[in-house]
MIVO-230617 format. One record per residue (C-alpha): chain; x, z, y. Coordinates in Angstrom, 1 decimal, decimal comma. Each point is the difference from the previous one (the first is absolute). Layout:
BEGIN
[site "A"; [X; Z; Y]],
...
REM end
This chain:
BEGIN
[site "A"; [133,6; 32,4; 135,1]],
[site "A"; [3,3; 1,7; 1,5]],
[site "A"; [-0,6; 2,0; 3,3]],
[site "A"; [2,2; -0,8; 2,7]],
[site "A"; [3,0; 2,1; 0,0]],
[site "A"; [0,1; 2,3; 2,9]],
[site "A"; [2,5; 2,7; 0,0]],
[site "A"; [4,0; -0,3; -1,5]],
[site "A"; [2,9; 2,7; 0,1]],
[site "A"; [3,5; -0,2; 0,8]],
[site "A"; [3,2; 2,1; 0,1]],
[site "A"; [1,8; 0,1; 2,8]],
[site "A"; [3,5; 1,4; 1,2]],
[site "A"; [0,0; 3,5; 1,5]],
[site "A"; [2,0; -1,3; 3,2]],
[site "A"; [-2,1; -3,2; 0,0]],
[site "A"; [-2,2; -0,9; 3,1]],
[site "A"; [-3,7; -1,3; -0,1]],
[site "A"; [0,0; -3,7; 1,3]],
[site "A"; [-2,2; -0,7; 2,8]],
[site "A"; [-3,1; -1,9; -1,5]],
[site "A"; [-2,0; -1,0; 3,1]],
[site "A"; [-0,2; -3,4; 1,6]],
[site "A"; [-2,8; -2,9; -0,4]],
[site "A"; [-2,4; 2,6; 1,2]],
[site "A"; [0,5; 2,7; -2,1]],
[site "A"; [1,0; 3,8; 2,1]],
[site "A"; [2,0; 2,4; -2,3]],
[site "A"; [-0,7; 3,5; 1,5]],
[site "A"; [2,4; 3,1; 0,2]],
[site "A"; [0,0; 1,6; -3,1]],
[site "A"; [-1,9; 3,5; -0,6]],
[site "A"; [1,8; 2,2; -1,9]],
[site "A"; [-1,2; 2,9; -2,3]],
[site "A"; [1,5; 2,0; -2,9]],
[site "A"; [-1,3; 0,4; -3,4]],
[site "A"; [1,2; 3,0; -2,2]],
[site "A"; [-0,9; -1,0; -3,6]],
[site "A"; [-0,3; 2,1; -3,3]],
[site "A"; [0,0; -1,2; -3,6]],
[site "A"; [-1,0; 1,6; -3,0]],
[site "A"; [0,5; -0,5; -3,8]],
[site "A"; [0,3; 1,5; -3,1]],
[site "A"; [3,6; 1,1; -0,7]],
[site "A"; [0,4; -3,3; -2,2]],
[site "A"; [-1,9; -2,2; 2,3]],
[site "A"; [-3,1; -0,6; -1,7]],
[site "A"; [-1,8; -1,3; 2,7]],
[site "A"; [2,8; -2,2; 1,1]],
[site "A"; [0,4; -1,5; -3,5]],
[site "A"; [-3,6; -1,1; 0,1]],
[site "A"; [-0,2; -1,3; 3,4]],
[site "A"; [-1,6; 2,4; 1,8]],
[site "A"; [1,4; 2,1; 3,4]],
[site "A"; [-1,0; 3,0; 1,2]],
[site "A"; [1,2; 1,0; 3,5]],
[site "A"; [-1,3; 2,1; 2,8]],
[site "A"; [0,3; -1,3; 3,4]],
[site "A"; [0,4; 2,1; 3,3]],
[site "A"; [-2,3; -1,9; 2,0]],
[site "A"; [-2,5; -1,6; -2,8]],
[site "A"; [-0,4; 2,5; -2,7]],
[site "A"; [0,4; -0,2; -3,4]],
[site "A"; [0,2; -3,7; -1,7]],
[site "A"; [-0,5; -1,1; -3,7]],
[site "A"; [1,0; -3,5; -0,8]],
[site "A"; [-0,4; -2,0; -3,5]],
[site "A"; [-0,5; -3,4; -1,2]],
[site "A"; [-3,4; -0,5; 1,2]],
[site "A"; [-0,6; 3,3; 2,0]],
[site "A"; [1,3; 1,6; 3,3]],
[site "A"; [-2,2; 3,2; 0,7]],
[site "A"; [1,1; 2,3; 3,2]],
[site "A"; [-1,0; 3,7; -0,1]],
[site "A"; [0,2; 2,4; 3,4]],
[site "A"; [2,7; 2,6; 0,4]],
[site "A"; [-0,6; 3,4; -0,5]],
[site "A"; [2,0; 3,3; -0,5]],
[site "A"; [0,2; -0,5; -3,9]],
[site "A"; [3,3; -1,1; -1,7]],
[site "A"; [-2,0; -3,0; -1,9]],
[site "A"; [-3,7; -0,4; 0,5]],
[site "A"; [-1,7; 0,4; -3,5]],
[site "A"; [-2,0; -3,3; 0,0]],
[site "A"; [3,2; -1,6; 0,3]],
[site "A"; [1,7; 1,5; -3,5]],
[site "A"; [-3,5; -0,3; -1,7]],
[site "A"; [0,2; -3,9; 1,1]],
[site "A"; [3,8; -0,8; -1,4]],
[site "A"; [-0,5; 2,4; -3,1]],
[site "A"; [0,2; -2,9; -2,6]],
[site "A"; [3,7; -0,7; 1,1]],
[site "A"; [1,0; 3,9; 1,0]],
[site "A"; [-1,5; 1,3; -3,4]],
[site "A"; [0,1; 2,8; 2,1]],
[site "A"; [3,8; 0,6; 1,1]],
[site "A"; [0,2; 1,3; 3,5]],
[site "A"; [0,2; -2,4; 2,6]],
[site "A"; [3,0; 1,0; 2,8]],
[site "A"; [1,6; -2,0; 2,4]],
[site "A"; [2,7; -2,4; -0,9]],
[site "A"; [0,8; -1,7; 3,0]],
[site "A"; [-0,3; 0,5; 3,5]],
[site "A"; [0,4; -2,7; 2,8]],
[site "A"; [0,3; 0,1; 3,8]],
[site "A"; [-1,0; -3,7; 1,7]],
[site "A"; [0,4; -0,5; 3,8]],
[site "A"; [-2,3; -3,1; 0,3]],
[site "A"; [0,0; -2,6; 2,5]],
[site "A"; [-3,0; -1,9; 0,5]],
[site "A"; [0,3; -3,1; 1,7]],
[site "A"; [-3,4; -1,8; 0,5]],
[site "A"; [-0,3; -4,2; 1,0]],
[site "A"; [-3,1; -0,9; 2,0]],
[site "A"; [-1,4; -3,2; 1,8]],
[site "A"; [-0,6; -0,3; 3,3]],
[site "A"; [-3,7; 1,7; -0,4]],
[site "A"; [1,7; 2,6; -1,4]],
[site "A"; [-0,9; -0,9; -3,5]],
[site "A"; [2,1; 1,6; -2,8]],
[site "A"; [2,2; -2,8; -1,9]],
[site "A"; [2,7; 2,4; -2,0]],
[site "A"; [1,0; 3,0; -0,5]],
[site "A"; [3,6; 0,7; -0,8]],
[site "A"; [0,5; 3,8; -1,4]],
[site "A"; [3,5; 0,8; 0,4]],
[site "A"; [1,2; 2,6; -2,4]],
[site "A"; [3,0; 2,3; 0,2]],
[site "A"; [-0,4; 1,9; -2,8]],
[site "A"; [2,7; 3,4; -1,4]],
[site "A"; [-1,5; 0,7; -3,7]],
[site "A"; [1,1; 3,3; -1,6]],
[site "A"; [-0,3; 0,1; -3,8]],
[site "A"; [-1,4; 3,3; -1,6]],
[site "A"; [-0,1; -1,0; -3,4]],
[site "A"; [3,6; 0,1; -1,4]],
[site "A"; [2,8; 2,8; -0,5]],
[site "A"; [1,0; -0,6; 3,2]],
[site "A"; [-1,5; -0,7; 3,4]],
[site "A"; [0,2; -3,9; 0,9]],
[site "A"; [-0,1; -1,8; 3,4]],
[site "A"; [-0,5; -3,5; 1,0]],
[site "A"; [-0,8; -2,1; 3,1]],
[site "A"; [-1,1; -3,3; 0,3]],
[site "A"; [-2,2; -2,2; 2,2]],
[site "A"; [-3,0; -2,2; -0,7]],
[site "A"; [-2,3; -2,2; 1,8]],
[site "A"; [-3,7; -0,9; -0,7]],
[site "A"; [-1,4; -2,8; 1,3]],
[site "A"; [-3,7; -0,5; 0,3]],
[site "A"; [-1,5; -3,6; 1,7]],
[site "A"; [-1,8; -2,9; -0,9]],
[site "A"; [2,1; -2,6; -2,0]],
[site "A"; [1,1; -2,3; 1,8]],
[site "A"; [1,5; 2,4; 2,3]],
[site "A"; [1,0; 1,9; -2,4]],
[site "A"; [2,2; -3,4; -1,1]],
[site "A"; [1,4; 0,0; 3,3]],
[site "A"; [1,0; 4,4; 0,9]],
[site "A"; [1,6; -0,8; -3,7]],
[site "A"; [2,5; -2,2; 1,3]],
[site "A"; [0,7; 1,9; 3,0]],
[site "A"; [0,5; 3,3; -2,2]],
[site "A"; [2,3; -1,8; -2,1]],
[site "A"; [2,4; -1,0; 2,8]],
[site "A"; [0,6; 3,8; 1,0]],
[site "A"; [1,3; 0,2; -4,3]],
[site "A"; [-4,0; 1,1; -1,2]],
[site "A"; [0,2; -0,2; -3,7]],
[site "A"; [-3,1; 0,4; -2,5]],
[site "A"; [-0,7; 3,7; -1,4]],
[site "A"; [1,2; 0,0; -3,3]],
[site "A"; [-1,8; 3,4; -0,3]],
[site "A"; [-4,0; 0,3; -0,4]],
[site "A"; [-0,4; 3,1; 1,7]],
[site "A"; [2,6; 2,8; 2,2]],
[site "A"; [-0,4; 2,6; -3,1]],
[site "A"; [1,6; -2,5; -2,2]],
[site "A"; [2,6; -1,1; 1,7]],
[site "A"; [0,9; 4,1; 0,6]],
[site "A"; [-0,1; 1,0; -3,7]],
[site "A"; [1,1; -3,7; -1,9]],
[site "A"; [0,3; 0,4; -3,6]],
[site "A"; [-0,5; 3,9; -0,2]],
[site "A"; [-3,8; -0,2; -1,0]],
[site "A"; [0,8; -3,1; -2,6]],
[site "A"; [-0,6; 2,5; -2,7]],
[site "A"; [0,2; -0,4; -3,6]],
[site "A"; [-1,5; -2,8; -1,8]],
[site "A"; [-1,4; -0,7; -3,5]],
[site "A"; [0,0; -3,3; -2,2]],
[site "A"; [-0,9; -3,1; 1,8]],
[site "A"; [-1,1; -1,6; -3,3]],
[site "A"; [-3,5; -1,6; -0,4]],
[site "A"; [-2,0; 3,0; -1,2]],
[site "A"; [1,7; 2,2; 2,7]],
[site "A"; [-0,4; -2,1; 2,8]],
[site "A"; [-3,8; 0,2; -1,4]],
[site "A"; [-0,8; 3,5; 0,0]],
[site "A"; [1,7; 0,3; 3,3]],
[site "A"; [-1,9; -2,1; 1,6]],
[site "A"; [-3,3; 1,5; -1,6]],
[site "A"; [1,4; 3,6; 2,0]],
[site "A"; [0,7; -1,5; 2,7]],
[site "A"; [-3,5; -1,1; 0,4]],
[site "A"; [-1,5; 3,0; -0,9]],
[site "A"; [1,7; 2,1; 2,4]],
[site "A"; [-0,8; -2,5; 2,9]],
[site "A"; [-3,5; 0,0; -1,2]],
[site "A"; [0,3; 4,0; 0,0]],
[site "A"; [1,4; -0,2; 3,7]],
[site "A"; [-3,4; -2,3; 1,0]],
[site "A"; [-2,6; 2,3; -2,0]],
[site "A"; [1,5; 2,7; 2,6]],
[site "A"; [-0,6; -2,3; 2,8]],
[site "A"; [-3,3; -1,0; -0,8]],
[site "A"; [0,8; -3,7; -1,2]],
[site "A"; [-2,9; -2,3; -1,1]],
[site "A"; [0,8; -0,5; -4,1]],
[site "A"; [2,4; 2,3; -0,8]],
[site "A"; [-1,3; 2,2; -2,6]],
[site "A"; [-0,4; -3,5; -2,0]],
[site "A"; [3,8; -0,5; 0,9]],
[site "A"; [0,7; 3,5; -0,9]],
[site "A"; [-1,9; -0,9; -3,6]],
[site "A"; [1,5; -2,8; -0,5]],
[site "A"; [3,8; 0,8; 0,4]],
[site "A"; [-0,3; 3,1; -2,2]],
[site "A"; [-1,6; -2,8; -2,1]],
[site "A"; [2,4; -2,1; -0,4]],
[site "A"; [2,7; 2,5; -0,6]],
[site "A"; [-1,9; 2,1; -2,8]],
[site "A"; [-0,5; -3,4; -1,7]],
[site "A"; [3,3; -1,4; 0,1]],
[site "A"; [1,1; 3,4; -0,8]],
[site "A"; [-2,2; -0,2; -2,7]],
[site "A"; [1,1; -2,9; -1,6]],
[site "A"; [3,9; 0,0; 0,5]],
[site "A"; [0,3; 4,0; -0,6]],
[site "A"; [2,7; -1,0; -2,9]],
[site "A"; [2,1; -1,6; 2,6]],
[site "A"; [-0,7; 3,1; 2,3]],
[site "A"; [0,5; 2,6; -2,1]],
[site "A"; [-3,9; 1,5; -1,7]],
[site "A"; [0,5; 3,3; 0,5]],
[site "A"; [0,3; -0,5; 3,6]],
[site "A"; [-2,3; -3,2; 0,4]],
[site "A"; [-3,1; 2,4; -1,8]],
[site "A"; [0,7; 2,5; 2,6]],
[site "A"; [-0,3; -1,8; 3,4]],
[site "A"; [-3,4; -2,3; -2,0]],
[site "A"; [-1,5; 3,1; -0,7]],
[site "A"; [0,4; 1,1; 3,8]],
[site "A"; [-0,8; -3,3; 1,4]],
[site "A"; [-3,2; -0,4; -2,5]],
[site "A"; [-0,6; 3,8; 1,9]],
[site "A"; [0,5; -1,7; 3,5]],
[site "A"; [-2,1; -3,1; -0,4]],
[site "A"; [-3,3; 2,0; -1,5]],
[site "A"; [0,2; 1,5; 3,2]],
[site "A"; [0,1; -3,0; 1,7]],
[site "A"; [-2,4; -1,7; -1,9]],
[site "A"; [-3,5; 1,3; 1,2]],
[site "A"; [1,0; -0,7; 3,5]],
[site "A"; [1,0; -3,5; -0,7]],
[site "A"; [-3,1; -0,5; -2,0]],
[site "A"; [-2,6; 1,1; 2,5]],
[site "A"; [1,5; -2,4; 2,6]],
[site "A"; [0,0; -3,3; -2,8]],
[site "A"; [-3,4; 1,4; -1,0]],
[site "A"; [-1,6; 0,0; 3,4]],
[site "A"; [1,7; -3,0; 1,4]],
[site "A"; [-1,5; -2,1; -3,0]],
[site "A"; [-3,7; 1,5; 0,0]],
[site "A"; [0,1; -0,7; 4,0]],
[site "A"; [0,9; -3,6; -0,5]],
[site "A"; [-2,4; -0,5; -3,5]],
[site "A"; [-2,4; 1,6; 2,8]],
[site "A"; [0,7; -2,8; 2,6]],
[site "A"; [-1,0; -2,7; -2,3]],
[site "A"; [-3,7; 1,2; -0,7]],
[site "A"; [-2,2; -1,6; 1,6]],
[site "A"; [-1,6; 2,2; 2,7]],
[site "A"; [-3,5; 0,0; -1,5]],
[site "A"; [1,1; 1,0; -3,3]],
[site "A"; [1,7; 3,2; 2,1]],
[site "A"; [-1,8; 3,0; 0,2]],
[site "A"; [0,5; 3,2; 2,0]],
[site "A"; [3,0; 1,0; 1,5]],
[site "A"; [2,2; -0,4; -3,0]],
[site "A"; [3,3; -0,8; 2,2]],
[site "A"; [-0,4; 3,4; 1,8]],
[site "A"; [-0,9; 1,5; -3,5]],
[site "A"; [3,4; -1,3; -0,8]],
[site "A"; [2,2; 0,6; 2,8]],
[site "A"; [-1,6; 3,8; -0,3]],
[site "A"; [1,3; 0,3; -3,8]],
[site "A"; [3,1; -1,6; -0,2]],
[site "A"; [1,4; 2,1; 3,3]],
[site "A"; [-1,3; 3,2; -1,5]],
[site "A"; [2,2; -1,3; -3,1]],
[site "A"; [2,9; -1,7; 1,7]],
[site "A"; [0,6; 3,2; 2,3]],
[site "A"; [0,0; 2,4; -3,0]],
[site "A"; [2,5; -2,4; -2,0]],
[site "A"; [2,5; -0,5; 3,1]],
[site "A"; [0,2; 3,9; -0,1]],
[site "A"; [1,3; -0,1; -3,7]],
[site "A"; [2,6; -3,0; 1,1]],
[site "A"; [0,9; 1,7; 2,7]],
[site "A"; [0,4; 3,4; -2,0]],
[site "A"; [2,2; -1,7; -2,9]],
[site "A"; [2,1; -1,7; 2,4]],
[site "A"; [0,8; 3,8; 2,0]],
[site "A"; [0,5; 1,6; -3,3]],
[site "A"; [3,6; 0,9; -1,3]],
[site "A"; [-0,8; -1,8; -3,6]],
[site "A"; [0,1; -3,5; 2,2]],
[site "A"; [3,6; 0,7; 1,9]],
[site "A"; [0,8; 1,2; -3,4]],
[site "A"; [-0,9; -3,5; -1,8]],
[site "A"; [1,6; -2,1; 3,0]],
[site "A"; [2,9; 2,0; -0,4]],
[site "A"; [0,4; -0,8; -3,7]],
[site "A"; [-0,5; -3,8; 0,6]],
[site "A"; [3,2; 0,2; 2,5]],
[site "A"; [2,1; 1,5; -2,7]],
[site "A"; [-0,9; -2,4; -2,3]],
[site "A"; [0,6; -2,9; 2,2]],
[site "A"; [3,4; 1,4; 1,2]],
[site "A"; [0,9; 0,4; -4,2]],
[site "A"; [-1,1; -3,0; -1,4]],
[site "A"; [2,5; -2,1; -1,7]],
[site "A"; [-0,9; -4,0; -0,2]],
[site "A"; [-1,7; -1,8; -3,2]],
[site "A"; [0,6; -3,2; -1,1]],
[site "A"; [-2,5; -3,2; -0,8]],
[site "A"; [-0,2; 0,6; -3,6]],
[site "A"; [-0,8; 3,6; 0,6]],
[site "A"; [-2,5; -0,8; 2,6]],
[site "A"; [-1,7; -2,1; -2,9]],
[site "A"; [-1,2; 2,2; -2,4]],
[site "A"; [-2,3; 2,3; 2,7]],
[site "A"; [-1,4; -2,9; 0,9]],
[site "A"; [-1,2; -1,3; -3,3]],
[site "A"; [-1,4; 3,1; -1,1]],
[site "A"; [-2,0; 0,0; 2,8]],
[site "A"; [-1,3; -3,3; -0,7]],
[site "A"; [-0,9; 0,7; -3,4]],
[site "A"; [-2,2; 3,2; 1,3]],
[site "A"; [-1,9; -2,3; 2,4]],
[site "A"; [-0,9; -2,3; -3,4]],
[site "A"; [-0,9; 2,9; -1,8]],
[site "A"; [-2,3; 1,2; 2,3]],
[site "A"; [-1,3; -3,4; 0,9]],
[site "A"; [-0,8; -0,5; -3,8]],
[site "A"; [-1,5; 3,8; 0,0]],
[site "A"; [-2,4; -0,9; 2,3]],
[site "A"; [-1,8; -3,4; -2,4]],
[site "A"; [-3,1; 0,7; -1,1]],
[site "A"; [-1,2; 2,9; 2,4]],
[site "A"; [-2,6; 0,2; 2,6]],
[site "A"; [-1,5; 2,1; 2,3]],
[site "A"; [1,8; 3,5; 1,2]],
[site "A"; [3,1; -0,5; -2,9]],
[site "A"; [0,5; -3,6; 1,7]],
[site "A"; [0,1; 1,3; 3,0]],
[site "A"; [2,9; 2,8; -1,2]],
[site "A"; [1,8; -2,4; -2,0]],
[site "A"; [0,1; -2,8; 2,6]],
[site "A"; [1,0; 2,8; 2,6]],
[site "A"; [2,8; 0,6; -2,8]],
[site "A"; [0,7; -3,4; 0,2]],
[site "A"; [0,5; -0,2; 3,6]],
[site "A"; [1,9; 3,3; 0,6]],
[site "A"; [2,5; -1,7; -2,8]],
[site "A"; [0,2; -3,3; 1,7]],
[site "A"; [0,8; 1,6; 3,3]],
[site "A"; [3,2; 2,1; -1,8]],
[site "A"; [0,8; -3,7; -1,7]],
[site "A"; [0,2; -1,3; 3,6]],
[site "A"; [1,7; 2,5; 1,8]],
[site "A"; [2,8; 0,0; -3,4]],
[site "A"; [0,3; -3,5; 1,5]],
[site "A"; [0,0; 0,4; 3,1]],
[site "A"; [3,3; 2,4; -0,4]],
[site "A"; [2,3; -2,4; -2,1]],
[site "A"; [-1,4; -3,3; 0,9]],
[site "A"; [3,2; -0,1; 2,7]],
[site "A"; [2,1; -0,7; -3,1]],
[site "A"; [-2,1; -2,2; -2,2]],
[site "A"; [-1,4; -3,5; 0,5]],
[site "A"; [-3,2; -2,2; 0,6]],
[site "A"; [-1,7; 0,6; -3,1]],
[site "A"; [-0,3; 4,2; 0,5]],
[site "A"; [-1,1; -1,3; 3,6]],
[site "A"; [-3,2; -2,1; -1,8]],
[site "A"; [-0,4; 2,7; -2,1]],
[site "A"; [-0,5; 2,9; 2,2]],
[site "A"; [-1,8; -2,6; 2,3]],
[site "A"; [-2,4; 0,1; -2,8]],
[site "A"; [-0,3; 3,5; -0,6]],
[site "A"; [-0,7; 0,5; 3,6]],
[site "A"; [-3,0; -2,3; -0,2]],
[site "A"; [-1,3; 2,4; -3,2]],
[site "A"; [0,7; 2,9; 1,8]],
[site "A"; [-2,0; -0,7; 3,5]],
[site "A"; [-2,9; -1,4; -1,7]],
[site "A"; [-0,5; 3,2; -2,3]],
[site "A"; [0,9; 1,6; 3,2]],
[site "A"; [-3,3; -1,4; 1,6]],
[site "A"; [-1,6; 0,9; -3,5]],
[site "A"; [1,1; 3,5; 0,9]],
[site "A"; [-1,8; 0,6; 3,2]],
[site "A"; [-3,1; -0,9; -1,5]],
[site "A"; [0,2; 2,4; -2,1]],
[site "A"; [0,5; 2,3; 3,2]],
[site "A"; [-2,9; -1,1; 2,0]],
[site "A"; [-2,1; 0,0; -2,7]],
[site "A"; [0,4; 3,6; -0,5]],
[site "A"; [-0,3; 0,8; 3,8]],
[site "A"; [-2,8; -1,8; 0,2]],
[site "A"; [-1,8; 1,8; -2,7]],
[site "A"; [0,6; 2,8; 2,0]],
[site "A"; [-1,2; -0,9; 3,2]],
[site "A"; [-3,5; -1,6; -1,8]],
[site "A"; [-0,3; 4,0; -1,6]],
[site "A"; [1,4; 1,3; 3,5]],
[site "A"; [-2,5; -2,6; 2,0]],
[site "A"; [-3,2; 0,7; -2,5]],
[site "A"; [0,3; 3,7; 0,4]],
[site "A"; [0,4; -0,6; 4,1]],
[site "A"; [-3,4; -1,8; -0,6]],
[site "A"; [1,9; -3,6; 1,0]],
[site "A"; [-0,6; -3,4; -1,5]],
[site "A"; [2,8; -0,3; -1,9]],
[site "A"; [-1,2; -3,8; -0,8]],
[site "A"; [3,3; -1,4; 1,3]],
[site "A"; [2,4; 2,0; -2,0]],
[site "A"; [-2,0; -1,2; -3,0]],
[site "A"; [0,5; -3,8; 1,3]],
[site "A"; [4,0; 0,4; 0,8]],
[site "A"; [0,3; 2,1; -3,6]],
[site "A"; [-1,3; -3,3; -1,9]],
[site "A"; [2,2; -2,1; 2,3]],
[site "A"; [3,0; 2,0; -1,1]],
[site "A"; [-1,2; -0,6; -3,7]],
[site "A"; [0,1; -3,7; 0,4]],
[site "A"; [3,4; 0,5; 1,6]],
[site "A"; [1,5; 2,0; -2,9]],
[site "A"; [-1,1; -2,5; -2,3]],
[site "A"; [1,0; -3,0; 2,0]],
[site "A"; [4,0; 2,1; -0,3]],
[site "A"; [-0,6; 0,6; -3,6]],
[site "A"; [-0,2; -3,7; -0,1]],
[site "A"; [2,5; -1,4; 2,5]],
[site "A"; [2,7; 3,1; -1,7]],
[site "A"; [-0,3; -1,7; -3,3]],
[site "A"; [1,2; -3,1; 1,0]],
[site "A"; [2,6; 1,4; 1,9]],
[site "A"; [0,8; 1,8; -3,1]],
[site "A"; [0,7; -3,2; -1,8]],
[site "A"; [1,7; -1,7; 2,7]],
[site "A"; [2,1; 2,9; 0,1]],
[site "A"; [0,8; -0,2; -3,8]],
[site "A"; [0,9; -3,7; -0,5]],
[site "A"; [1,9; 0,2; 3,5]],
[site "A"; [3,9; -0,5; 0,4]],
[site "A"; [2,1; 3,0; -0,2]],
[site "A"; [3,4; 0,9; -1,5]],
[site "A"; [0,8; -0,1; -3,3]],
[site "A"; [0,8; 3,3; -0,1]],
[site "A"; [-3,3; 0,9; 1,1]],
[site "A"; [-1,7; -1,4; -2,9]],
[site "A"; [-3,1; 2,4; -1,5]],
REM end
């Protein structure tokens, strides 16, 4: 469901009077007047501004960090840029200097609208604003005027109409600093083609998922994983379109990155699944504390592999791999359908190889092989995932299919997981002198559920071969 809009913008003329909005009991008081000296800083080639983020320091409320999904504030102090605040933005500044690139003065009028209890209605923020641009060869200045309206919406219907009769026009403009600098921090782009417009999106989310690991976001070192991911695969696969010297390169580093992500991320899958195998045994067939025994291990475990995340995400090696990624992106050059083709069916052709690999085998080299399986699956789908923009239905069912494969061996996976950390909280437990009974009882349940995968993956499997997909495809 859409919220209720509450808030619009408007440009208005510099010479241009602020209707009267009160009547049918509705007081507009006086308005109170303040000024705001604002700061903004970038990079020299407005890296921040590129990605959507601002940076400014405020005279009256401190330092202020906005991006899609964030707005932190941080205190003044007496130091030029407080250090929490470049650590924060480091994904995007790959450690440039940050300076100030614009400066703006705004006289603001507030004008507040109130029943007759005295009840705020609206606010009307009345903005006379002189920019001064920083970041060119030359000094810039500007001055315009804006209003910002906050009130409920039906009112807001109504001060709309009244705004619009003083010659109130919509702000093209989402926010003062772009409106100051325009075009300047456009920048250079690469190739919009398919496979670009792939791996940029793949950075993009990394280094949002970078800025919320810094913040302290719930699931980002699995969003973290998961970008770098995503590009080392498709990387992977279409390094003839990218260029393999280069491609091998930024893998290698990424492969680097996500085994450094990797034990964090598996501690919290690994402890979120035993706790929730741990809720469905029945309380009698529980015994001791094994939930404090758990919560005890895993955050002895978790706190020492956030360290090592947080280390290889401080390191020069990462703003050196992020860096690389940007160049590439900015040098691409675009690839057409037929040469999108050929990646993709050599990928599909590994995944049969190493589904056929894995016939005949049981215990531990299953287990391998159908972890083989899965980790070529999920390249298979992501392969898709990058070009399916350009081709039809069929590569839709296909990777649909592949998807289904992938997830169930995924499942198959974590068994394999628990099962080993439960061995070694029943040798942990036993030496502690605790009834390890019920790490016996969910061991034998994850048996049943391995085998109950094994099962279910094998028809996947063949609804996965005899499936619709392009001719092209064909293995």
């Amino acid at each position: 469901m859409r919220s209720a809009e509450t808030g619009r913008k408007y440009e208005l003329s510099l010479k241009a009077w602020v209707p009267q909005l009160a009547g049918k009991g509705i007081t507009q008081e006086a308005p109170a007047e303040r000024t705001l000296e604002t700061v903004y800083y970038d990079t020299k080639d407005f890296r921040l501004t590129r990605a959507g983020i601002t940076l400014r320091r405020s005279s009256d409320t401190g330092w202020w960090l906005r991006s899609p999904g964030h707005e932190l504030q941080f205190p003044l102090d007496n130091s030029a840029m407080p250090a929490p605040v470049v650590k924060l933005v480091r994904a995007y500044t790959l450690d440039r200097k940050l300076h100030p690139v614009a400066q703006l003065r705004t006289d603001r009028f507030t004008h507040r609208l109130s029943d007759a209890s005295g009840r705020t209605l609206a606010t009307l923020a009345d903005d006379h604003v002189t920019g001064e641009f920083l970041g060119g060869q030359a000094v810039r200045l500007d001055r315009w005027r804006e209003l910002d309206v906050e009130a409920g919406p039906e009112l807001l219907d109504r001060l709309d109409r009244a705004l619009r009769k003083r010659g109130a026009e919509n702000a093209w403009w989402p926010s003062k600093l772009q409106r100051l600098i325009g075009d300047t921090a456009v920048g250079k782009r690469g190739s919009n083609e398919v496979l670009a417009a792939y791996l940029r999106e793949q950075f993009e989310r990394l280094r949002r998922a970078d800025l919320g690991f810094r913040v302290g976001e719930d699931d980002s070192v699995h969003q973290l994983r998961v970008a770098a991911r995503k590009l080392r695969s498709a990387l992977q696969t279409f390094k003839p379109l990218v260029g393999k010297k280069k491609a091998n390169a930024i893998a290698a580093e990424l492969k680097w990155l996500g085994s450094e992500l990797a034990p964090a991320r598996d501690t919290e899958v690994s402890q979120a699944r035993l706790e929730s195998c741990l809720d469905e045994v029945p309380p009698e067939l529980v015994f001791g504390p094994l939930r404090q025994y758990l919560t005890r291990d895993f955050a002895r475990t978790s706190q020492t592999e956030l360290a090592r995340a947080t280390e290889a995400l401080s390191s020069t090696r990462y703003v050196t791999l992020l860096g690389s990624i940007a160049a590439l992106l900015d040098t691409m050059r675009p690839a057409g359908k037929k040469a999108l083709r050929k990646p993709l069916r050599k990928t599909a052709r590994k995944l049969s190889r190493a589904t056929a690999a894995a016939e005949g085998l049981s215990g531990t080299e299953l287990e391998k092989a159908l972890h083989n399986v899965r980790k070529k699956a999920k390249r298979a789908r992501y392969a898709a995932d990058a070009v399916r923009p350009v081709f039809g239905k069929k590569l839709r069912t296909w990777r649909k299919h592949v998807k289904a494969v992938q997830q169930t061996l995924g499942k198959h996976q974590d068994t394999v997981v628990d099962r080993a950390a439960l061995r070694h909280f029943a040798i942990d437990g036993f030496s502690e002198n605790q009834n390890t009974f019920t790490f016996g009882l969910l061991y034998g349940r994850d048996e049943a559920a391995a085998k109950m995968l094994q099962d279910r993956f094998a028809d996947e499997w063949r609804t996965l071969s005899k499936g619709a997909r392009p001719a092209w495809l064909k293995t």
